[in-house]
C-alpha positions in Angstrom: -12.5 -11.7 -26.8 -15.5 -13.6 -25.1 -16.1 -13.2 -21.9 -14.9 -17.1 -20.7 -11.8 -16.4 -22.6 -11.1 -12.9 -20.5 -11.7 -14.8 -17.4 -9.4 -17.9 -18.4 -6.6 -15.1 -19.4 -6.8 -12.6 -16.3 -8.7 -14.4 -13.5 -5.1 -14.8 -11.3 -4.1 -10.8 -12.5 -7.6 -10.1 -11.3 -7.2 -11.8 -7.8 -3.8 -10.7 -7.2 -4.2 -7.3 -7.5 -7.4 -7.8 -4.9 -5.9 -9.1 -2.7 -2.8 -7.2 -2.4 -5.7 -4.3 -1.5 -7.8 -5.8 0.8 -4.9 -7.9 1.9 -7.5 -10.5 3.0 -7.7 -13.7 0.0 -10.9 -14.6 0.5 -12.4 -10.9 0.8 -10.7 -10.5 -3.1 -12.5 -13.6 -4.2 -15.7 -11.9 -3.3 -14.9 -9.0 -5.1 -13.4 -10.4 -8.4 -16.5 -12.7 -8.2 -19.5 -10.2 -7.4 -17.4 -8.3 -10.2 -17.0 -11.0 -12.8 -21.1 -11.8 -12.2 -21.9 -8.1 -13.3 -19.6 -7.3 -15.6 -20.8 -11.1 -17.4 -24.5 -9.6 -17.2 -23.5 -6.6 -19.7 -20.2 -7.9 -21.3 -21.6 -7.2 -25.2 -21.3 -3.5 -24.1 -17.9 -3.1 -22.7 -15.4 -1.5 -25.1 -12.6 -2.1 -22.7 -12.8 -4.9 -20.9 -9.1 -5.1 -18.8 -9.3 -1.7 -17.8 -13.0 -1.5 -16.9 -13.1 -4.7 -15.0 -9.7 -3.3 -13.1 -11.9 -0.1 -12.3 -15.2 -2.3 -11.2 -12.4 -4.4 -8.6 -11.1 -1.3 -7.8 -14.3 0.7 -6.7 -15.8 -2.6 -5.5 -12.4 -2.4 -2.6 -12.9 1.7 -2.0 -16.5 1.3 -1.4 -16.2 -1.9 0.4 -15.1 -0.2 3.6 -18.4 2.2 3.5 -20.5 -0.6 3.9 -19.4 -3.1 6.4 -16.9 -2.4 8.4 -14.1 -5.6 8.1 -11.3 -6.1 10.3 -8.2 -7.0 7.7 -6.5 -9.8 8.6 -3.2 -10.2 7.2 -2.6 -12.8 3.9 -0.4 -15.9 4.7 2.6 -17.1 3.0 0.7 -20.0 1.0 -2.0 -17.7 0.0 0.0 -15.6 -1.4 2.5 -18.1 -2.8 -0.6 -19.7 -4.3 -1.3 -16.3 -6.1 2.3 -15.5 -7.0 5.2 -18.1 -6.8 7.9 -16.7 -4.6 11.2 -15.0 -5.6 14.6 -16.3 -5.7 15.3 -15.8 -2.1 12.2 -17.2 -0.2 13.5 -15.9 3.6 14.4 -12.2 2.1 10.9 -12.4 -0.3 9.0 -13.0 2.7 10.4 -10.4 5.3 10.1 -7.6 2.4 6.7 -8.7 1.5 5.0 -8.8 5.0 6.8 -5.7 5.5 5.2 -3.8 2.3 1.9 -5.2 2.8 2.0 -3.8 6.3 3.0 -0.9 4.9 0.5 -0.6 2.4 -2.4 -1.5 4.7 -1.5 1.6 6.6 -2.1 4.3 3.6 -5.4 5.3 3.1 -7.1 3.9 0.2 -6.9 5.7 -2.7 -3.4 6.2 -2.0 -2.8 2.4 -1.4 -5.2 1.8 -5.2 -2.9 4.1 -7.0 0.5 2.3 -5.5 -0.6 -0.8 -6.2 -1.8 -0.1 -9.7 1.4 1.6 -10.3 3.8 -1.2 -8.9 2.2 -4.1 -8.6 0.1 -4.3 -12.2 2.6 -1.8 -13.9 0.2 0.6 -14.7 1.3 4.3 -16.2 -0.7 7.6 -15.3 -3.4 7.8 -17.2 -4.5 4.1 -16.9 -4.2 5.1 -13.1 -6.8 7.5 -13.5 -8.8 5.9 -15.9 -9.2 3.1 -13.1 -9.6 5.5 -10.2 -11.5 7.8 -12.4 -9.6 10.8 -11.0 -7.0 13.3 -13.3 -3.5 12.3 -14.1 -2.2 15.1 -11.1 -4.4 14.1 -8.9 -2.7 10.2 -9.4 0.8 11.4 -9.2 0.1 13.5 -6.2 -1.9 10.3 -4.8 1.3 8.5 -5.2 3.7 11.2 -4.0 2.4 11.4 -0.4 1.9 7.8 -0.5 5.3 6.9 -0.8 6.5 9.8 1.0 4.6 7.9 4.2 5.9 4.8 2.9 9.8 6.6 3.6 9.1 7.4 7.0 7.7 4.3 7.6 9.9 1.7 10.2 11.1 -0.6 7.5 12.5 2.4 5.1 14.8 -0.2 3.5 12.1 -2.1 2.0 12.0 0.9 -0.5 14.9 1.1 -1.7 14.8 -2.3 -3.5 12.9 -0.9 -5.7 9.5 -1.2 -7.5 7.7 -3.9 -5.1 6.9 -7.8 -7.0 
């Protein structure tokens, strides 16, 4: 697959999944762009390309916070709706959604890389640690205090809706 044809194919994948971490839209455009521009420069000699570009979004957000420091300003309704078209139940999609992004902004961020790759792109174990570049216990245990502050959190029955959209 040639590198115009990835983008076509997982460009919106690539920004929802940045923006749900930086929770900030146009902060995850700079990312899946600076991104996209390096990973274009050596694209002959990626074997992988959906998993490595994941991993180059992904340490582009952890590392992101080391060098400037950004005050997170919380995604709209349109933004996101732009990203992602709403559920069913627009009133009950929002409240649950503001409430597990404010959730999520408050883990810290490995933790909040590893949820989101696990239940917002789906992602199993090992392709969890393959992105974060970590071991497969250190992933589960990444996700087990994660959503174990996610319980005690205020809005406990956010969680029990299951996996979040």
């Amino acid at each position: 697959m040639g590198f115009e044809d990835f983008v076509a194919e997982r460009l919106d994948g690539l920004l929802r999944y940045a923006t749900v971490l930086t929770n900030d839209p146009h902060l995850a455009q700079d990312i899946v762009q600076d991104v996209l521009l390096r990973a274009q420069q050596r694209w002959d000699a990626i074997d992988a390309p959906p998993t490595y570009v994941r991993r180059m979004v992904t340490n582009e957000y952890l590392s992101w916070r080391r060098r400037a420091v950004r005050r997170m300003v919380p995604s709209s309704h349109d933004v996101l709706d732009a990203l992602s078209p709403p559920s069913a139940d627009p009133a009950t999609a929002y409240d649950e959604r503001d409430a597990m992004l404010g959730l999520l902004a408050t883990l810290p961020r490995k933790q909040r890389a590893a949820i989101v790759l696990r239940y917002y792109e789906n992602y199993s174990d090992p392709e969890i640690a393959a992105v974060l570049r970590c071991g497969v216990s250190t992933v589960r245990s990444q996700i087990s205090r994660a959503l174990a502050t996610l319980r005690q959190a205020p809005h406990p029955t956010v969680l029990t809706t299951g996996a979040p959209e």
